[in-house]
C-alpha positions as CSV (number, residue, x, y, z in Angstrom):
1,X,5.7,-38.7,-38.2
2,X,7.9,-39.0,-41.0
3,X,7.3,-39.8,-44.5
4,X,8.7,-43.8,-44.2
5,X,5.9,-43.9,-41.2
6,X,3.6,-42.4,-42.7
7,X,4.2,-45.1,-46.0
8,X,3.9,-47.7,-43.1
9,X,0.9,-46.6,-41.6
10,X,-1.1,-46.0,-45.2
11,X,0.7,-49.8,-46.1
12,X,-1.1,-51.2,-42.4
13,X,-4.6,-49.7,-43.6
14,X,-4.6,-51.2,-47.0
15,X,-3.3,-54.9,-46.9
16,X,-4.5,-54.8,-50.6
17,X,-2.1,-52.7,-51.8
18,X,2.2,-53.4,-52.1
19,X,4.2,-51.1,-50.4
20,X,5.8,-49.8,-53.2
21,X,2.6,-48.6,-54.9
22,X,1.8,-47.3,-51.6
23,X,5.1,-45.2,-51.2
24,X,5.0,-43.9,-55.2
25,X,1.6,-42.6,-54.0
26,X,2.6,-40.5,-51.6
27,X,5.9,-39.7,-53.2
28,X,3.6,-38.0,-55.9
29,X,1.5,-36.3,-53.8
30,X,4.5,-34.2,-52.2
31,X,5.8,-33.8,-55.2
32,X,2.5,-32.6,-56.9
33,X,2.2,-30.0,-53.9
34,X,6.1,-29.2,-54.5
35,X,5.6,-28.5,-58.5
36,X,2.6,-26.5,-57.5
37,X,3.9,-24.1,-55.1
38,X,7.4,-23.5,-57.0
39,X,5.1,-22.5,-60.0
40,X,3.6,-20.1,-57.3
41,X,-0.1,-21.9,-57.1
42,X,-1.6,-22.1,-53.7
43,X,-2.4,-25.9,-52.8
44,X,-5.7,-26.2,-50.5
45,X,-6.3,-29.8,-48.8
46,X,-9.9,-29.1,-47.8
47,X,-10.2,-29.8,-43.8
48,X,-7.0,-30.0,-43.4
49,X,-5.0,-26.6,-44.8
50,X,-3.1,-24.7,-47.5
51,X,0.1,-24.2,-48.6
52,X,1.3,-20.9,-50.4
53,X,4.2,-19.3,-51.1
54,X,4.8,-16.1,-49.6
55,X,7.4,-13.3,-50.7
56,X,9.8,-12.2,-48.3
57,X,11.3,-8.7,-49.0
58,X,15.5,-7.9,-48.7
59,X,16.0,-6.5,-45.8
60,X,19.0,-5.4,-43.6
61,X,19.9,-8.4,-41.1
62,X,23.1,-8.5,-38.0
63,X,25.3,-10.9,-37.7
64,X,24.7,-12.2,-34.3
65,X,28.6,-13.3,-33.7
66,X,29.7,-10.1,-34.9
67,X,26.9,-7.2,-34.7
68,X,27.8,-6.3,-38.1
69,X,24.9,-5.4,-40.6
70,X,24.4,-7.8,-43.3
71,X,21.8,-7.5,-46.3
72,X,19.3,-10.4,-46.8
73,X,18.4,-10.9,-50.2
74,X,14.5,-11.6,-51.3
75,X,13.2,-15.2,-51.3
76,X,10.4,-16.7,-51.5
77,X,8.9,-19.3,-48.5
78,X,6.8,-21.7,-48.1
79,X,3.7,-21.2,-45.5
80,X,1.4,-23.7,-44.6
81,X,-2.3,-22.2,-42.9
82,X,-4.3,-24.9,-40.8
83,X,-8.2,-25.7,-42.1
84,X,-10.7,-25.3,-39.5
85,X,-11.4,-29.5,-39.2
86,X,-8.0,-29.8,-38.4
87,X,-7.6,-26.9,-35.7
88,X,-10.9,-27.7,-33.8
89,X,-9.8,-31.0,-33.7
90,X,-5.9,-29.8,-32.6
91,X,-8.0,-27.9,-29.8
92,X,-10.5,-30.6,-28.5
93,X,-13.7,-29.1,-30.2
């Protein structure tokens, strides 16, 4: 699902509410969860999972065309760990 289908589906459910307020809704919930992680805050949807920021170290990486050794500078990435809810549900339970 995308986000448009996801604005779509939330839209369908709630006839009561325009589409527009419907998409600045979610719109600010990503970007709520976006402002939290870059500030390095962990972001926990209860039942459903948690999204932290994790700290990769530099390391030495190969070029796969070439073979020849290339250094990968630290970043920072984004990892999302499921709730419970929603992997017994995922796995039938």
């Amino acid at each position: 699902m995308i986000r448009s289908e996801l604005i779509q589906s939330i839209a369908d459910e709630n006839p009561h509410l325009y589409q527009r307020d419907v998409e600045r809704i979610v719109n600010t919930v990503f970007d709520e969860i976006t402002e939290a992680m870059v500030r390095g805050d962990r972001v926990e949807l209860r039942g459903f999972g948690a999204f932290s920021v994790k700290q990769r170290e530099a390391r030495t990486g190969r070029n796969p065309r070439t073979g020849e050794s290339v250094e990968v500078p630290a970043k920072n990435v984004p990892f999302f760990k499921t709730g419970k809810l929603l992997r017994d549900r995922l796995n039938g339970k």
